[in-house]
C-alpha positions in Angstrom: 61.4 30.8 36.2 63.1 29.0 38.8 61.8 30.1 42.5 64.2 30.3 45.2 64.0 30.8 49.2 65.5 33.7 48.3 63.6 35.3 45.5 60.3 34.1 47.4 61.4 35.7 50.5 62.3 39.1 48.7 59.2 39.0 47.2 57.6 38.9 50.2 59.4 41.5 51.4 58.3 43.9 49.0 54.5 43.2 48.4 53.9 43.0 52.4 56.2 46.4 52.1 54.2 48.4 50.1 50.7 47.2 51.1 51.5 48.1 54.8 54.0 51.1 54.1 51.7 54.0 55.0 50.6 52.1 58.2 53.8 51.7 59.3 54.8 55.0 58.5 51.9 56.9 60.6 52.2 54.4 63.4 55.9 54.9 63.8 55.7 58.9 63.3 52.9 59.4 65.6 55.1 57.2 68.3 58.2 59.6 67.9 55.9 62.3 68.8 54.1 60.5 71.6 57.1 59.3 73.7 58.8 62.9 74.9 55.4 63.9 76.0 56.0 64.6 79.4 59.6 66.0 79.2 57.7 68.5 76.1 55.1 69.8 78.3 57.5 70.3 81.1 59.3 72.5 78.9 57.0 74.6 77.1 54.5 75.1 80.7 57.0 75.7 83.4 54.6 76.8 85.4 53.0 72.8 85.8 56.4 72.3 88.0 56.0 72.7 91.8 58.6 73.1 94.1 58.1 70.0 96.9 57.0 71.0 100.6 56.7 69.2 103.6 53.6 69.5 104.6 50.2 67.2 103.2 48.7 67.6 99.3 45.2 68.2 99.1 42.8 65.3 99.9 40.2 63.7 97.3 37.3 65.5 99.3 38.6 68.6 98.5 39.4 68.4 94.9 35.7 67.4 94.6 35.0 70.7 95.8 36.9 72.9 94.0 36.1 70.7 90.4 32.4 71.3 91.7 32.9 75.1 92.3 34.6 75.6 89.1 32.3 72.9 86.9 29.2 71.8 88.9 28.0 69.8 86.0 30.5 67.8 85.0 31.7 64.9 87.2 35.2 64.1 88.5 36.6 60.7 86.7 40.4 60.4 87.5 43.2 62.8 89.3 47.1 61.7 88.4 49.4 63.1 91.1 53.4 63.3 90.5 55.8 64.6 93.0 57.1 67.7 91.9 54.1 68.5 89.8 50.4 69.9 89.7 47.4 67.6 90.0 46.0 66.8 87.1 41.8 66.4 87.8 40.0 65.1 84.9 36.2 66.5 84.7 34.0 64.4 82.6 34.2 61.4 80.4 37.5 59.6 80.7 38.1 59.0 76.8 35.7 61.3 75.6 35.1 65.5 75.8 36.2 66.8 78.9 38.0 69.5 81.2 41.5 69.2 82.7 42.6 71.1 85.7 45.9 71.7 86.9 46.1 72.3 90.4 48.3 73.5 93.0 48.7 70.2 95.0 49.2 72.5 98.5 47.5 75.3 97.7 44.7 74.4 95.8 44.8 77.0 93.4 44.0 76.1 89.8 47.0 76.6 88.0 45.6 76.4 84.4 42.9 74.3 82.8 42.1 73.0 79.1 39.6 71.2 77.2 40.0 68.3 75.9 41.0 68.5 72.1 42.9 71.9 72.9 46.3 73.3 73.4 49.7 70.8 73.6 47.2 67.9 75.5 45.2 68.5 72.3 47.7 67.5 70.3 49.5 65.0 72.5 46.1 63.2 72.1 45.7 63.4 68.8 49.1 61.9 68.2 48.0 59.2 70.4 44.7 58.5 68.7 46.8 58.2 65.1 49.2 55.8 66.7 46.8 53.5 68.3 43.4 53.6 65.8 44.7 55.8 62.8 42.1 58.0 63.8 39.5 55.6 62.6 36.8 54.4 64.6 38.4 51.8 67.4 37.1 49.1 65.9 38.2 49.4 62.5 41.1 51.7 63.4 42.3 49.0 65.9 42.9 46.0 63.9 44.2 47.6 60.8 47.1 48.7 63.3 48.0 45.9 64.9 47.7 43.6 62.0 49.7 46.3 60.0 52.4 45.9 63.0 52.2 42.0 62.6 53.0 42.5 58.9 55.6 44.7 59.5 57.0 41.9 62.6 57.1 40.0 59.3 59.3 42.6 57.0 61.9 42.7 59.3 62.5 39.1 59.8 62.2 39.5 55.8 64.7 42.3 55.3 66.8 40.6 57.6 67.2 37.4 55.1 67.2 39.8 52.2 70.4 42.3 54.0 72.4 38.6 54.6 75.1 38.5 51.8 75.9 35.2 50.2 79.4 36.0 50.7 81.1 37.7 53.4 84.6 39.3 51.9 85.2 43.5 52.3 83.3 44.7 49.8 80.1 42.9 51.1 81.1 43.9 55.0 81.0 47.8 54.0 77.9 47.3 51.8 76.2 46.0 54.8 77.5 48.3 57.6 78.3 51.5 56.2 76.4 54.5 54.7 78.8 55.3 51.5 77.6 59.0 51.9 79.5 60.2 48.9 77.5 57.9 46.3 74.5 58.9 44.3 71.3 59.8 45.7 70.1 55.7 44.8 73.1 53.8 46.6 72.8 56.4 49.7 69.4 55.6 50.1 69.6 51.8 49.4 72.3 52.4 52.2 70.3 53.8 54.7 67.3 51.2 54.3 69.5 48.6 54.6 71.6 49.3 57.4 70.0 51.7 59.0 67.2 48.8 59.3 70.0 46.4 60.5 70.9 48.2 63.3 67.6 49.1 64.9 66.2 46.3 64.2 66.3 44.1 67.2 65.0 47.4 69.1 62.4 47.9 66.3 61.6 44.4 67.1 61.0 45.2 70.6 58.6 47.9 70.2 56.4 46.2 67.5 56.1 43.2 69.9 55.0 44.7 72.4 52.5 46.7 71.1 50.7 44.0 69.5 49.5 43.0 73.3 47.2 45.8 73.6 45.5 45.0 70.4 45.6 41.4 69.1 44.1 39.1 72.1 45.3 35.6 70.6 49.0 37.0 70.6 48.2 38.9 73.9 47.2 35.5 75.4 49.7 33.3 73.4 52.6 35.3 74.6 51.9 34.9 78.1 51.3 31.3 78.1 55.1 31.1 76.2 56.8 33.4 78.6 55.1 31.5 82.2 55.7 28.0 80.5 51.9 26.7 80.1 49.7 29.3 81.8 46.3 31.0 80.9 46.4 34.8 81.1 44.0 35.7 84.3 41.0 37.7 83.2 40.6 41.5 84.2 37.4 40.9 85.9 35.7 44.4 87.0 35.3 44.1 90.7 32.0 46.1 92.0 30.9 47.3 95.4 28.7 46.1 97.7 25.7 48.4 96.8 23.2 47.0 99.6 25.7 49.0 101.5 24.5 52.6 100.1 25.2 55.6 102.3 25.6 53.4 105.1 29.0 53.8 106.1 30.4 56.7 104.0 29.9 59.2 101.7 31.6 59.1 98.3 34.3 62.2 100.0 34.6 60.0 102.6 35.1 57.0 101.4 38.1 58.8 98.7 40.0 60.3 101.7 40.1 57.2 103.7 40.9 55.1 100.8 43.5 57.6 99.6 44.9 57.9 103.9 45.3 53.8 103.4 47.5 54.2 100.3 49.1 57.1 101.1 50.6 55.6 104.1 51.6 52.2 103.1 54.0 53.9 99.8 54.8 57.1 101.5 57.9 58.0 99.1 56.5 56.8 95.9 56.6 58.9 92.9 53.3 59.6 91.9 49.5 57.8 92.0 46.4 57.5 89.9 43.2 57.3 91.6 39.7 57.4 90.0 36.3 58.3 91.7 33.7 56.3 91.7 30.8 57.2 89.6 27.9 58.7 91.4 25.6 57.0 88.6 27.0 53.3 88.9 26.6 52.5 92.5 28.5 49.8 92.0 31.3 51.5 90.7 34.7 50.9 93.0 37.4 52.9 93.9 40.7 52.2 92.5 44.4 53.4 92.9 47.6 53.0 91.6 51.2 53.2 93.0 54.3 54.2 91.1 57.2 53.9 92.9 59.7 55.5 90.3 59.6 58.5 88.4 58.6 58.0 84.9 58.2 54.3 85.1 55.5 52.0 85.2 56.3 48.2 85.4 56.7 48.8 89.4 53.7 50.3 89.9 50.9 48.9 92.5 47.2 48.9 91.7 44.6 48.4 95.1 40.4 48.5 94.8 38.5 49.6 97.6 34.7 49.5 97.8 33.4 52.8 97.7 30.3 51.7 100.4 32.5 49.8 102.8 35.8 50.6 102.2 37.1 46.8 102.0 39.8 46.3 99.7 38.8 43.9 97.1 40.8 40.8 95.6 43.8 42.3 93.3 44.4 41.6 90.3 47.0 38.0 89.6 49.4 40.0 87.3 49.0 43.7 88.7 48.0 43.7 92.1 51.1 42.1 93.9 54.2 44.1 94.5 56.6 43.5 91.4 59.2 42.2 93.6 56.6 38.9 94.4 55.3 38.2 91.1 56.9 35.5 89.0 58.5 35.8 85.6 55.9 36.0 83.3 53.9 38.7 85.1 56.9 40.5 85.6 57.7 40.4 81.8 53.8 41.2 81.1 54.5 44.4 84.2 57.3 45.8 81.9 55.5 45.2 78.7 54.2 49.2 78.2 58.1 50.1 79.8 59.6 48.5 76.9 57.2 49.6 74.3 58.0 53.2 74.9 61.5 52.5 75.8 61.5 53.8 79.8 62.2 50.6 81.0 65.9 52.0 80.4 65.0 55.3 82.0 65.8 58.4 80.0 68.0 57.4 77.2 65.5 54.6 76.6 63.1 56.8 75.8 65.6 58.5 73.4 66.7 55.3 71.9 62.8 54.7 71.6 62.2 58.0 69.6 65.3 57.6 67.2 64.3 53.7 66.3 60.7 54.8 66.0 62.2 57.3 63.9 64.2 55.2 61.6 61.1 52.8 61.7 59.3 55.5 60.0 61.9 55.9 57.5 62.0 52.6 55.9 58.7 52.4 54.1 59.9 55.6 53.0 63.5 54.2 51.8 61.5 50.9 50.5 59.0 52.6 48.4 61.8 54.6 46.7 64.1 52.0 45.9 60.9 49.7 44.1 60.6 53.0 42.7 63.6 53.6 41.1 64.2 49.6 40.3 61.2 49.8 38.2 62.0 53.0 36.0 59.3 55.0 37.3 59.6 58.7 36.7 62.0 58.1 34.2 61.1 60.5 30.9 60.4 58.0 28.0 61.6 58.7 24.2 64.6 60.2 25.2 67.2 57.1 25.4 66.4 56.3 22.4 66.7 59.0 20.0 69.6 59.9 21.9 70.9 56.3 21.3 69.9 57.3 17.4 71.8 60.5 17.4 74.7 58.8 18.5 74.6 56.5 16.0 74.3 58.9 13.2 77.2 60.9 14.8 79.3 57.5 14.7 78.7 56.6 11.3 79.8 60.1 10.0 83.3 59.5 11.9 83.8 55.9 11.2 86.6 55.6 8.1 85.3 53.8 5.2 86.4 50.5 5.0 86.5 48.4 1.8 85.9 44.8 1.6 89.3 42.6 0.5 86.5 40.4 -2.0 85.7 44.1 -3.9 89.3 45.4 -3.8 90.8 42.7 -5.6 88.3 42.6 -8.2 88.8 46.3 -8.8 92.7 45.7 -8.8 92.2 42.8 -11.5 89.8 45.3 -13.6 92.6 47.9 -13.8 95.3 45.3 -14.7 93.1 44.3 -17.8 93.2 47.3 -19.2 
């Protein structure tokens, strides 16, 4: 057997295929559901929209007190403000079981509340879980996805040299770009693996490169020191506070509202901001908050640390600390790296281009598996071709005339003649 580029590249296209298939498939469904998350739970809990007023939203200090009031043993961890919208205070562990409150950011009345695990967050999360660790412990859950997204990085640089016709001529065009809808159930859905894949696949691309930064730290790091021409990626080092400085300046109230004041004042029409209490077990926990200038977008956003003892701001981070504006190309690139992975960084209809790429994403392990499928005869009944084959036969031979052989004719003529 003679091995080609070809035939070893469409080999590897379908072996990688079907041993990463059902990754792919759960990743990419799982990130349809993830990405209209917001706009979903806009929809279906109307009541988490408040109509804007000009007057101040509640300070730090006193959504202590009312997540106190309401849960005295659980500790507050994070609150996410949007303008527009309720606060969301998180009570308890960050990433494990906890309480959510929505509250009235003038009012402070608690609007609703859930538990972690529960309700339309419940689910949001679990889609989340599936999408990042296959709902698999992190470690083990982790690497099979992101080397199952490598693999699949692979199939459609693959499926790419597989689609390519030898020749281009009409036939080969509309066999390439064009669903032939009114064919058979096989050439409709050899159609739409192939060119559904075509199209989305530089957008595919997109997405699957992206998210192998969160996961794969030699790629994470390689890519950066490609995109800035040479440089290391800075480590996230965890700044602390200054805990010789305990309860002399400010309390931990104190220390949020005047953190929040600071803030607060310098980005005084931004969008919305994350800001996390420190931990009344870690004194040297720190206080940290995040800008986001623009609705629904992230790349933009502004990160400051303040030290919850003596409220100096601490060194910011190289890549996320700076105002976007400021920062040079590859921190800008590594800014809008989550903004492209869920499509935002085009506002609304990326986010919709996001869902219906994910979408066909999903499909084509789907399309793949059914086309090895059929190629190979599977669920095909056996016997049946060939006594059908032998029926025909025996219905042939019945209608065929009988034909005599020139050699015994003329013998038989000559036999009559002699007599």
């Amino acid at each position: 057997m003679k091995f080609t580029f070809r035939k070893i590249n469409n080999w590897i296209h379908l072996w990688l295929g079907l041993v990463s298939g059902l990754i792919v498939f759960i990743v990419c469904v799982t990130a349809c559901l993830w990405v209209f998350q917001e706009e979903v739970t806009d929809l279906v809990k109307p009541e988490l929209r408040i109509a804007p007023k000009d007057q101040a939203i509640l300070l730090p200090s006193e959504l202590l007190t009312i997540a106190e009031k309401k849960y005295p043993d659980l500790k507050v961890s994070y609150a996410i403000y949007r303008r527009e919208r309720t606060i969301h205070l998180n009570l308890g562990e960050r990433r494990g079981k906890g309480v959510g409150l929505e509250i009235n950011p003038y009012t402070g009345a608690i609007i609703s509340e859930n538990k972690s695990g529960e309700g339309l967050a419940g689910f949001f999360r679990w889609a989340i879980v599936g999408h990042r660790f296959l709902w698999l412990p992190v470690e083990i859950g982790r690497p099979i996805v992101n080397y199952g997204t490598l693999i699949f990085v692979i199939l459609l640089i693959t499926g790419l040299i597989w689609w390519y016709p030898r020749k281009w001529n009409r036939a080969t065009r509309d066999k390439s770009f064009r669903i032939k809808w009114g064919a058979s159930f096989k050439r409709i859905n050899l159609d739409l693996h192939n060119v559904l894949g075509f199209y989305s696949l530089l957008f595919v691309l997109a997405i699957a490169l992206t998210g192998m930064v969160y996961g794969l730290e030699w790629y994470s790091k390689g890519l950066y020191w490609v995109t800035t021409g040479g440089q290391h990626l800075p480590a996230r080092e965890k700044a602390q506070s200054d805990t010789s400085q305990i309860g002399q300046l400010y309390s931990r109230a104190q220390a949020m509202d005047k953190a929040w004041g600071t803030v607060i004042r310098k980005h005084p029409e931004a969008m919305g901001f994350y800001y996390s209490f420190p931990d009344t077990r870690r004194p040297a926990s720190t206080i940290n908050m995040t800008v986001y200038p623009s609705k629904g977008q992230f790349y933009n956003s502004q990160s400051y640390t303040f030290d919850q003892h003596t409220l100096q701001e601490l060194p910011k981070n190289e890549i996320y600390g700076t105002p976007f504006g400021q920062a040079e190309f590859g921190a800008k690139l590594r800014r809008m790296n989550y903004d492209i992975h869920i499509g935002s960084i085009l506002g609304f209809p990326g986010k919709v281009l996001a869902f219906l790429v994910t979408l066909i994403g999903a499909s084509l392990p789907v399309t793949g598996f059914i086309i090895w499928w059929n190629r190979k005869g599977f669920g095909k009944r056996k016997g049946r071709r060939p006594a059908l084959k032998q029926r025909e036969r025996e219905v042939n031979d019945k209608a065929r005339p009988i034909r005599i052989r020139p050699e015994f004719n003329r013998s038989f003529k000559s036999g009559i003649n002699q007599q």
